[in-house]
C-alpha positions as a Python dict, from the first residue, in 0.01 Angstrom:
ca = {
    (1, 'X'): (0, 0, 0),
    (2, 'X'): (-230, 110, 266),
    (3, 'X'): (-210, 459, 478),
    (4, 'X'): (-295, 566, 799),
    (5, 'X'): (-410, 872, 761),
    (6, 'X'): (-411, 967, 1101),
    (7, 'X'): (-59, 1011, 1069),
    (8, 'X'): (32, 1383, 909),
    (9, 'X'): (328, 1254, 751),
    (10, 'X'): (106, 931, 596),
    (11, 'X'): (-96, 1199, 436),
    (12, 'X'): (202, 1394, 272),
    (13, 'X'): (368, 1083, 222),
    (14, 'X'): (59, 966, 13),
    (15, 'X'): (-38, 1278, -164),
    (16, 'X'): (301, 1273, -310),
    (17, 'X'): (225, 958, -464),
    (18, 'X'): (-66, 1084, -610),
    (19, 'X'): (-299, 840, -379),
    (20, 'X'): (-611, 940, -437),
    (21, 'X'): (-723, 838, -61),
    (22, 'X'): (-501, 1130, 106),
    (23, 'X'): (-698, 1369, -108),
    (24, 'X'): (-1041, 1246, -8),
    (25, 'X'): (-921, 1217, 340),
    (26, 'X'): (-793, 1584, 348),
    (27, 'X'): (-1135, 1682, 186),
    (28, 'X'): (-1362, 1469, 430),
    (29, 'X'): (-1173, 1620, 720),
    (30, 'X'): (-1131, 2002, 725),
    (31, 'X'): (-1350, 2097, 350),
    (32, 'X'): (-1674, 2195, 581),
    (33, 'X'): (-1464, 2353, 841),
    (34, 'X'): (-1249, 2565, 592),
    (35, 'X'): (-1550, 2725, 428),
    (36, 'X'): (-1661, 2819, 795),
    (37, 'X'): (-1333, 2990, 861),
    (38, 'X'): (-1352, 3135, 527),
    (39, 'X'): (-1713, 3253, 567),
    (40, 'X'): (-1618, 3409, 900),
    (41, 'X'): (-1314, 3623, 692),
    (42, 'X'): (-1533, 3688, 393),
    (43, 'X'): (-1899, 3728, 499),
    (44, 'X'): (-1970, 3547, 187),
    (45, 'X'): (-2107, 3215, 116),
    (46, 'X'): (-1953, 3180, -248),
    (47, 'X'): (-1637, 3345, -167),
    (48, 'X'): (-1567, 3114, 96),
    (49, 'X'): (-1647, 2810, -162),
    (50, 'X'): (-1387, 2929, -411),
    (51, 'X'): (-1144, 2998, -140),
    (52, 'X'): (-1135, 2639, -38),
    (53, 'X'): (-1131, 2489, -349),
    (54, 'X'): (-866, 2701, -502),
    (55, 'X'): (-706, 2557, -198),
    (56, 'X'): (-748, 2220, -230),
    (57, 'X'): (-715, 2219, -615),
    (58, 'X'): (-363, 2363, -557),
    (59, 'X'): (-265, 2117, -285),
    (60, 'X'): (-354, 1844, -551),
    (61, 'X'): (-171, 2043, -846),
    (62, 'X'): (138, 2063, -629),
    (63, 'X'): (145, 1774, -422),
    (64, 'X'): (448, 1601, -560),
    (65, 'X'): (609, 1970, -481),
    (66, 'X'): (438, 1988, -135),
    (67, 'X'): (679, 2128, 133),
    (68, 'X'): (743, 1943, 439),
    (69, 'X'): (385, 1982, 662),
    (70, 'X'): (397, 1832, 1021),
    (71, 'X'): (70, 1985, 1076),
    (72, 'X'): (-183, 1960, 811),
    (73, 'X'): (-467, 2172, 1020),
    (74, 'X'): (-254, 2447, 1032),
    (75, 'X'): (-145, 2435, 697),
    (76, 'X'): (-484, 2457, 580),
    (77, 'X'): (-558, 2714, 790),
    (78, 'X'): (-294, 2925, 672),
    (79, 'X'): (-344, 2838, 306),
    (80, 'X'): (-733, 2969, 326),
    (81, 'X'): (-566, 3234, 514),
    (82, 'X'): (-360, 3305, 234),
    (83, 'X'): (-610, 3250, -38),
    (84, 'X'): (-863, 3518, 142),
    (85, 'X'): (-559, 3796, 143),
    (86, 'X'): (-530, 3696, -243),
    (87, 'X'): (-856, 3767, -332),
    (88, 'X'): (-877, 4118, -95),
    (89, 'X'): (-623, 4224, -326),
    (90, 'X'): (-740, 4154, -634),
    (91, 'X'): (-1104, 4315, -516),
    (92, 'X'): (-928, 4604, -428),
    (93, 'X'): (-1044, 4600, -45),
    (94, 'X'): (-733, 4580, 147),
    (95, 'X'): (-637, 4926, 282),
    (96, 'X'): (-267, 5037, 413),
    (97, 'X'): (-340, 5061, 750),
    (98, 'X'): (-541, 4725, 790),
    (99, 'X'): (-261, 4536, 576),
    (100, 'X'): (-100, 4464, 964),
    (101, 'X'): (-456, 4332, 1096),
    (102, 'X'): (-498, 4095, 839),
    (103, 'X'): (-164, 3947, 899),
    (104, 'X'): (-201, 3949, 1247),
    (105, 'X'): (-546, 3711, 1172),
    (106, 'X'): (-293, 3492, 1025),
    (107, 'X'): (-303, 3259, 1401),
    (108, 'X'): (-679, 3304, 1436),
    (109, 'X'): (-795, 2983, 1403),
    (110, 'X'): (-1188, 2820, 1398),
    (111, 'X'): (-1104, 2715, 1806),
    (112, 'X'): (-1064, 3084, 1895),
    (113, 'X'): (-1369, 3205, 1724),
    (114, 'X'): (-1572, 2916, 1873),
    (115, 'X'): (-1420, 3043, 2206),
    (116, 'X'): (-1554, 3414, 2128),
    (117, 'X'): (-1873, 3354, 2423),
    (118, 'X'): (-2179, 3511, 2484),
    (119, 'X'): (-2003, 3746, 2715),
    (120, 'X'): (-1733, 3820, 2517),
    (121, 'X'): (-1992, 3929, 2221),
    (122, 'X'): (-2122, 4174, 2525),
    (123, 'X'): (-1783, 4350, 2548),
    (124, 'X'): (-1775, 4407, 2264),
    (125, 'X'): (-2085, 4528, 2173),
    (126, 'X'): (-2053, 4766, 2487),
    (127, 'X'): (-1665, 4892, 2360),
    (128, 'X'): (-1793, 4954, 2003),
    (129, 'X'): (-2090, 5166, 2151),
    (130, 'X'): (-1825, 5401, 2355),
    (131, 'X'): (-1681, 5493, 1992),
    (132, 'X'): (-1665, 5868, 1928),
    (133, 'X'): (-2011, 5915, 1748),
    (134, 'X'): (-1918, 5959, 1418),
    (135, 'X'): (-1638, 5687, 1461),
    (136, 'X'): (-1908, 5474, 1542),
    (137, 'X'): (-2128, 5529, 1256),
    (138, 'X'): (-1861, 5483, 1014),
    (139, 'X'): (-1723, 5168, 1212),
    (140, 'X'): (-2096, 5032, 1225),
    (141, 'X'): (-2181, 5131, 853),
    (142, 'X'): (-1865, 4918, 704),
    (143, 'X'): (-1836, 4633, 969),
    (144, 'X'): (-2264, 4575, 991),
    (145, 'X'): (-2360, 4701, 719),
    (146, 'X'): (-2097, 4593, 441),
    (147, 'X'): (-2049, 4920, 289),
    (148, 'X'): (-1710, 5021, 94),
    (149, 'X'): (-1562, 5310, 232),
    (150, 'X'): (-1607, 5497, -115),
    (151, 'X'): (-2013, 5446, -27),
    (152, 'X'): (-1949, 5560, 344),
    (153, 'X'): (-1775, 5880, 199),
    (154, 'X'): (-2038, 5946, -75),
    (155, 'X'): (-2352, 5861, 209),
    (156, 'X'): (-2162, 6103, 485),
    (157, 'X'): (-2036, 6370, 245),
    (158, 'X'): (-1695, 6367, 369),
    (159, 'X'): (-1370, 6239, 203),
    (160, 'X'): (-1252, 5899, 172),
    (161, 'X'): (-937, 5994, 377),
    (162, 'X'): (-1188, 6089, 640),
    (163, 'X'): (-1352, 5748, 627),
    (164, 'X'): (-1020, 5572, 636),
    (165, 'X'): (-909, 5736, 930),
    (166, 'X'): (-1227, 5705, 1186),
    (167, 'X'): (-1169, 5346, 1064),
    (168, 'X'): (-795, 5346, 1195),
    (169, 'X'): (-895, 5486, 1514),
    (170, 'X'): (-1182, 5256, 1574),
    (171, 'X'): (-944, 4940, 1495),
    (172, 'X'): (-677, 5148, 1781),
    (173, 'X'): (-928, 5202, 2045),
    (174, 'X'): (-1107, 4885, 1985),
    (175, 'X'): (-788, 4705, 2037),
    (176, 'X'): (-652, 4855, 2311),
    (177, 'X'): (-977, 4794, 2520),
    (178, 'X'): (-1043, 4469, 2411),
    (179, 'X'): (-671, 4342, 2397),
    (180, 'X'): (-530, 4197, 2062),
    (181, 'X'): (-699, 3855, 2074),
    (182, 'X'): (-1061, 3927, 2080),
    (183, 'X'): (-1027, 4252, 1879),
    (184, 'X'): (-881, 4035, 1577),
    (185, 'X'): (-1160, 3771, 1657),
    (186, 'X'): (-1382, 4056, 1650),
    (187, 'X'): (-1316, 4175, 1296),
    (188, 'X'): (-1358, 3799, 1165),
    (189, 'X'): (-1670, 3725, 1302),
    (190, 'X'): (-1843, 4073, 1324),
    (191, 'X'): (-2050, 4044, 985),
    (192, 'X'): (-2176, 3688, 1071),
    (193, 'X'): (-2294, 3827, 1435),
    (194, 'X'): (-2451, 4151, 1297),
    (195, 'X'): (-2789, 4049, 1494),
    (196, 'X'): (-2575, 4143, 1787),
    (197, 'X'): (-2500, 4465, 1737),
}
């Protein structure tokens, strides 16, 4: 039986007959532009690898159990999404009070960071530079530089609560000047544009 896999429902259809085609198709399609969206969430090459294969080995492992998808894009999307948050929490890097920006990344998608211009990379540069100075620092030392916020503490001599909370406020200010859409772009894409800050 042949498939058109141009057809979303061909592709579920297929995968739940265990033809092998779907598969390849699905890979073909959206593997390379998975690991970009899941470089731009983890700023890490390998990370981003397992993400997407964890992802597509568990679409394959469940695919007679597959729920109805009418849009396989955003499924993907939302199943890196998922697989990213998975892994925060098991490295122990997802905070409290950034558990609501992470979910709100959940509708950023690879269009909207392709859409983050030249100009828009200005803004923001120019908002994050009207940061309260040490808000700054702390902002700039844990989105450009990578470091944990137990480092940041231990570097600054101040507490970790300290840390956490210059970190709240810069997230607040940053997204009420920026507005809600390019702030969360922002926080994606801000390690793989540290040249511009």
């Amino acid at each position: 039986m042949k498939f058109d896999f141009s057809k979303d429902q061909n592709i579920l259809s297929a995968l739940k007959k265990s033809h092998a085609g779907s598969f390849e198709y699905l890979i073909d399609s959206y593997h390379h532009k998975l690991c970009v969206y899941a470089y731009n969430l983890s700023n890490d090459h390998d990370i981003a690898k397992d993400i997407v294969q964890n992802v597509f080995v568990s679409i394959w492992e469940r695919r007679k159990h597959l729920p109805e998808i009418k849009n396989f894009k955003n499924y993907l999307y939302r199943a890196v999404y998922n697989e990213f948050i998975t892994h925060l929490r098991h490295s122990g890097r997802v905070f409290i009070f950034e558990k609501e920006y992470f979910e709100a990344l959940d509708h950023v998608k690879q269009e909207d960071i392709d859409d983050l211009t030249e100009e828009k990379i200005k803004l923001v540069n120019e908002e994050i530079q009207k940061l309260p100075p040490k808000c700054k620092e702390i902002f700039l030392m844990s989105k450009k530089e990578g470091l944990t916020y137990i480092e940041i503490s231990e570097h600054l001599n101040i507490s970790q609560k300290t840390v956490e909370s210059q970190m709240l406020l810069a997230f607040k200010k940053l997204r009420e000047r920026l507005g809600e859409k390019i702030a969360q772009i922002l926080f994606l894409v801000i390690g793989s544009r540290k040249q511009a800050l």
